[in-house]
C-alpha positions in Angstrom: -26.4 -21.7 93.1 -28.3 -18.9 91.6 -24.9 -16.9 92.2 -22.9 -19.2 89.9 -25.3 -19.5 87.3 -25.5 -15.8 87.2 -22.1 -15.5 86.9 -21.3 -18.4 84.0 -24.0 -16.4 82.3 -22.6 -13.2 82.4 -19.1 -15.3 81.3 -20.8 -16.5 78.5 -22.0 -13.0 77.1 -18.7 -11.8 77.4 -17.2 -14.3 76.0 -20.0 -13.6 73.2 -19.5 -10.1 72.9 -15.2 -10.0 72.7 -15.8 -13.2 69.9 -18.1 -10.7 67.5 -16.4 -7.8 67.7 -12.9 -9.8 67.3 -15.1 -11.3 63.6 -16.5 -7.8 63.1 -12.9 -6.6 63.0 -11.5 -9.7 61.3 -13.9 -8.2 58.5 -13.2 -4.8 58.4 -9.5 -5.6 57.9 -10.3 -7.9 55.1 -12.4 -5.5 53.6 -9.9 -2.9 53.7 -7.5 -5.5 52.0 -10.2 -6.2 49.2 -10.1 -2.3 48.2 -6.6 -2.2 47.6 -6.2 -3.3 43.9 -2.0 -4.6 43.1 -1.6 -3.8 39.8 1.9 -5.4 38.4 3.6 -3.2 35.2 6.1 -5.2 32.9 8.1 -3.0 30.8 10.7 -4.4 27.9 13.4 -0.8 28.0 13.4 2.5 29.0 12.4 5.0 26.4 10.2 7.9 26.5 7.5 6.7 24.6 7.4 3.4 27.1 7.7 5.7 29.9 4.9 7.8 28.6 2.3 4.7 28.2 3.0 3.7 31.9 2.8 7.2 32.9 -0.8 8.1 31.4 -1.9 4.8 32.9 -0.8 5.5 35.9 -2.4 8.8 36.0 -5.6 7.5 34.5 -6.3 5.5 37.4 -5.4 8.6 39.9 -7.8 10.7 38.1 -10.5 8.0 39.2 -9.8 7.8 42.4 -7.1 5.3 42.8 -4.1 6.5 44.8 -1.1 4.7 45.0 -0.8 3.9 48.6 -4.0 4.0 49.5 -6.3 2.1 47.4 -4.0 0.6 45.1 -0.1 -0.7 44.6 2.2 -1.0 41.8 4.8 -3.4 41.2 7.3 -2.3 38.4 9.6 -4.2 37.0 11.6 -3.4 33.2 13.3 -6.1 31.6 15.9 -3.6 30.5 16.0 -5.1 26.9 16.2 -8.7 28.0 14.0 -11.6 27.1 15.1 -13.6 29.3 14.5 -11.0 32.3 10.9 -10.9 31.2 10.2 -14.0 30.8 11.5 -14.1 34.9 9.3 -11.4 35.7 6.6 -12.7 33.7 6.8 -16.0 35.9 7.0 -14.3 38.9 3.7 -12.2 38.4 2.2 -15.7 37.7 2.4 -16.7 41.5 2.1 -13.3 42.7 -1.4 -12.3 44.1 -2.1 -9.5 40.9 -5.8 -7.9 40.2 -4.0 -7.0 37.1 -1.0 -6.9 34.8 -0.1 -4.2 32.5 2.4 -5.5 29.8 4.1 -2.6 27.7 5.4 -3.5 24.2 5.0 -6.5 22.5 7.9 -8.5 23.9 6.7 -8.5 27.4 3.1 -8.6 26.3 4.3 -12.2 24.8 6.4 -13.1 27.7 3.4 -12.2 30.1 0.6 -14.2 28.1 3.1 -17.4 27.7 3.2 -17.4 32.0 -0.1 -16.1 33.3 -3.7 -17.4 32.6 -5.5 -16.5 35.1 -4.6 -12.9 35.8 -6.4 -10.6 33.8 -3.5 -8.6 31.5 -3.6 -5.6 29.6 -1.4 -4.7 27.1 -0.6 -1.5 25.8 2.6 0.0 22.7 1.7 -3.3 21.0 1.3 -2.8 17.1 -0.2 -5.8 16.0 -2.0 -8.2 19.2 -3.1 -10.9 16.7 -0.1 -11.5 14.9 1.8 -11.2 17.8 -0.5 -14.6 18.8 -1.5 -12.3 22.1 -5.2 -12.2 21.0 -7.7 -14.6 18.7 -9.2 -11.3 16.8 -9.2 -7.3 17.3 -13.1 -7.7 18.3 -12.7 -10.8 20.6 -9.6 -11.2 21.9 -10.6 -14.5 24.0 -8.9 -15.9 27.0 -7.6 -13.3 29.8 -6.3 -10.3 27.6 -6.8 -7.2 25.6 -5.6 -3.5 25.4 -4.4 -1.0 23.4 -2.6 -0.8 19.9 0.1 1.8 18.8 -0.6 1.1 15.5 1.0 4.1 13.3 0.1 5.5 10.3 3.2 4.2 8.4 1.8 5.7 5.0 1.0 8.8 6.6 4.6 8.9 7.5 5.9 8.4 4.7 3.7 10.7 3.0 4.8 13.7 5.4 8.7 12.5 4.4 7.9 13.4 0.6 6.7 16.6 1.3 9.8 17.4 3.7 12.0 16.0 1.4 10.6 15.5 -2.8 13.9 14.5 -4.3 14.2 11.6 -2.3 14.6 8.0 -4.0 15.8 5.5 -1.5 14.4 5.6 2.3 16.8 3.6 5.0 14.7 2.0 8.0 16.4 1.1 11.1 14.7 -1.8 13.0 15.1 -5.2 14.8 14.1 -8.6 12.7 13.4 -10.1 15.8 10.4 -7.8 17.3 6.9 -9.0 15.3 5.9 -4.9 15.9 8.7 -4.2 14.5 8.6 -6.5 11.4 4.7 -5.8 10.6 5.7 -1.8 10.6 8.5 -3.0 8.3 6.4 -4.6 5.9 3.9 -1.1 6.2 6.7 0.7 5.4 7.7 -1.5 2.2 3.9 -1.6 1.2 3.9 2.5 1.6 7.2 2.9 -0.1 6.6 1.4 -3.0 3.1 2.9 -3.4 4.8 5.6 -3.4 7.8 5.3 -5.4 10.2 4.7 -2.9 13.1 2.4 -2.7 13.1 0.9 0.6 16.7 -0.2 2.1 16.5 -1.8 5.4 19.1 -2.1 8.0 18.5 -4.9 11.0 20.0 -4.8 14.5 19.4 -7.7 17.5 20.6 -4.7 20.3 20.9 -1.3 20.9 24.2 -1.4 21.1 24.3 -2.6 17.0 22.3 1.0 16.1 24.6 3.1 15.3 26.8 0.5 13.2 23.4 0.1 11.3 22.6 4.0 10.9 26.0 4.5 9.3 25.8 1.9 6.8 23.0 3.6 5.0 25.0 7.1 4.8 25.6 7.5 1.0 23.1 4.8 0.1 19.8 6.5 0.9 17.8 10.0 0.7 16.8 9.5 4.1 15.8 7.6 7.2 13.1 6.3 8.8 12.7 4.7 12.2 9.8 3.2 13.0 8.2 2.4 16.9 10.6 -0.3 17.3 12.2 -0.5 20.9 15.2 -1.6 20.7 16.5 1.7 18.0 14.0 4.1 19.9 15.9 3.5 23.0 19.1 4.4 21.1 17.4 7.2 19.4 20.5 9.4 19.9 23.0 7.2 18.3 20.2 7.5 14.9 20.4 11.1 15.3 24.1 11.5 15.7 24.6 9.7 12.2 21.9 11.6 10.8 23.2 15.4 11.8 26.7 14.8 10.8 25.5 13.5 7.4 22.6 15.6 6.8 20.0 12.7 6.4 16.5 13.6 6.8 15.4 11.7 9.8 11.5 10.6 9.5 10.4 8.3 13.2 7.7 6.8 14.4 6.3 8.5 17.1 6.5 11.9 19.0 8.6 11.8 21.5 11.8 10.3 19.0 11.5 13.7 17.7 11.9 15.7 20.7 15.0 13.6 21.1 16.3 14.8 18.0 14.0 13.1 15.3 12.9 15.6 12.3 9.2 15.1 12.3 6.5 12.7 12.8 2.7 12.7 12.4 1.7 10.0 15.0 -0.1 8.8 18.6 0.5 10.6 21.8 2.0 7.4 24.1 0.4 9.0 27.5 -2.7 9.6 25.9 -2.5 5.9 24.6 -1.7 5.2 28.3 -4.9 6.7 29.2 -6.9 4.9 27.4 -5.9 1.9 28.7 -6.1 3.4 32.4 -10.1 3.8 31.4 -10.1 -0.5 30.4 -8.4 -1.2 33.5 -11.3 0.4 35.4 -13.6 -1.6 33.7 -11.9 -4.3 34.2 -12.3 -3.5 38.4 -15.4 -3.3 38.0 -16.3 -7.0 36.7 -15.8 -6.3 32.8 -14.1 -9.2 30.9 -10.9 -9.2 29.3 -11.9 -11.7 26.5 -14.9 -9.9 25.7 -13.3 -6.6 25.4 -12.2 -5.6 21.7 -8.8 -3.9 21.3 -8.7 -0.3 21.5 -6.8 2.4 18.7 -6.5 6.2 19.2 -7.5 7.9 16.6 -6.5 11.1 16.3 -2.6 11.8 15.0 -0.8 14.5 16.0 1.7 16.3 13.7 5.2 17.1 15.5 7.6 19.0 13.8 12.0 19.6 15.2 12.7 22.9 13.6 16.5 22.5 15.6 17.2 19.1 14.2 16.0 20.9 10.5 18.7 22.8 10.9 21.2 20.3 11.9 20.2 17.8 9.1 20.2 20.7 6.6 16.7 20.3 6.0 14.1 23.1 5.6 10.3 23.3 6.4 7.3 24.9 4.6 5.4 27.1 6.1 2.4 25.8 5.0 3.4 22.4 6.8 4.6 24.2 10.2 0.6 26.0 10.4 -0.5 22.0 10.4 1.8 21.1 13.1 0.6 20.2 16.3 3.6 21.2 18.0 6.9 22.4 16.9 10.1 22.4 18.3 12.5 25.2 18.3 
């Protein structure tokens, strides 16, 4: 008797001891699973400047201690130019299990904050959150977003165009009616223009594929050309440029990386560095900070970029003076 009740209670601690360490297992897994952060990126084209922003992010976060693979996942997805497509993606990270979504450019920031409430999103390359209707104010956005602005300094632009080029009248700008960035740059631009004594002669597309139809019907109309950060002309930058060479147009754009693909000059953000800043939210935002109470973010410094070889193609020539304030020039 004493045997079996030895035995059932040796049974019984077994049985004890294989249960806790199955739980204390059972935990550890889950805990592993709770470090890993999925991160889901929504991106509206390819273009450099895009690519830059999700770059910087990206990098941001592995700076910090967040490896891809290890302690955290991306899921990527570009829309390739397509409403439509983001608004598929956009429903998709809805159900997916996300600690975050990054939405780059103001199309899929849209798309994303019409599908996801819950989720906490950053956005980042969107000019204007509030009349975009992502946010309820710059200081307190509200609900489950906030970000980063690429806000440019459209008069500063335009400012650096008159000293490139002084004779100039009548400025073309190249940009799609049916991005809001696109349109509140647009109205900068006309504000800036005629501050500064500038006839402003705009030229609409609805696709990339419309750009260089649009370029060419300003040749012989305007001085010269300005594009600003809109998406849809940026990611046919070339087609701009092509126009622009052959007819020796001053070319003015929007942000940096436009004039190392063949743009004459710009005094703008840095798009990675822009991307890094909103790595640095994202970490806050692991570590319990709330979207809604976190104001939008600007850089502020402006960098001065300057295409000595697309100078020379467009006929153009640059003052010293101006090439000492450049931050970097291209030859």
């Amino acid at each position: 008797m004493r045997s079996r009740v030895l035995s059932s209670l040796i049974t019984i601690i077994l049985l004890t001891t294989l249960l806790v360490a199955c739980s204390n297992q059972n935990i550890k897994k889950t805990s592993q699973e709770d470090k890993i952060k999925k991160v889901g990126i929504i991106q509206i084209v390819e273009h450099p400047a895009l690519d830059d922003a999700r770059e910087g992010f990206i990098k941001l976060l592995e700076e910090a201690g967040y490896k891809e693979g290890e302690n955290i996942s991306y899921d990527y997805q570009n829309a390739q130019g397509d409403m439509s497509t983001a608004q598929t993606i956009a429903k998709q990270f809805a159900y997916d299990d996300l600690d975050l979504i990054l939405a780059i450019a103001t199309p899929t920031a849209q798309a994303v904050a019409n599908s996801v409430k819950d989720t906490p999103i950053l956005i980042t390359a969107v000019t204007d959150p509030k009349s975009a209707g992502l946010v309820e104010s710059i200081e307190k956005p509200g609900a489950n977003i906030t970000g980063t602005s690429d806000l440019t300094p459209v008069k500063e632009q335009f400012k650096l165009l008159i000293k490139i080029v002084p004779q100039a009248k009548r400025v073309g700008i190249i940009y799609n009616a049916g991005e809001t960035n696109s349109v509140v740059q647009a109205e900068l631009a006309e504000s800036a223009a005629k501050e500064l004594g500038l006839e402003l002669i705009p030229a609409t597309v609805s696709s990339s594929n419309e750009v260089y139809q649009s370029a060419q019907s300003l040749v012989g109309r305007v001085d010269a050309i300005y594009v600003p950060t809109d998406n849809t002309v940026v990611s046919a930058i070339q087609s701009v440029v092509k126009v622009t060479n052959k007819s020796n147009l001053p070319l003015i754009v929007g942000e940096d990386n436009s004039v190392e693909n063949g743009g004459l000059a710009t005094v703008g953000i840095n798009y990675y560095n822009l991307g890094k800043q909103t790595g640095k939210m994202a970490i806050k935002i692991f570590n319990g900070a709330k979207p809604a109470e976190m104001p939008i973010q600007y850089l502020e410094n402006t960098d001065l970029v300057i295409n000595l070889k697309a100078a020379e193609k467009m006929n153009v020539e640059i003052k010293e003076d101006l090439l000492s304030q450049a931050k970097k020039v291209i030859k």
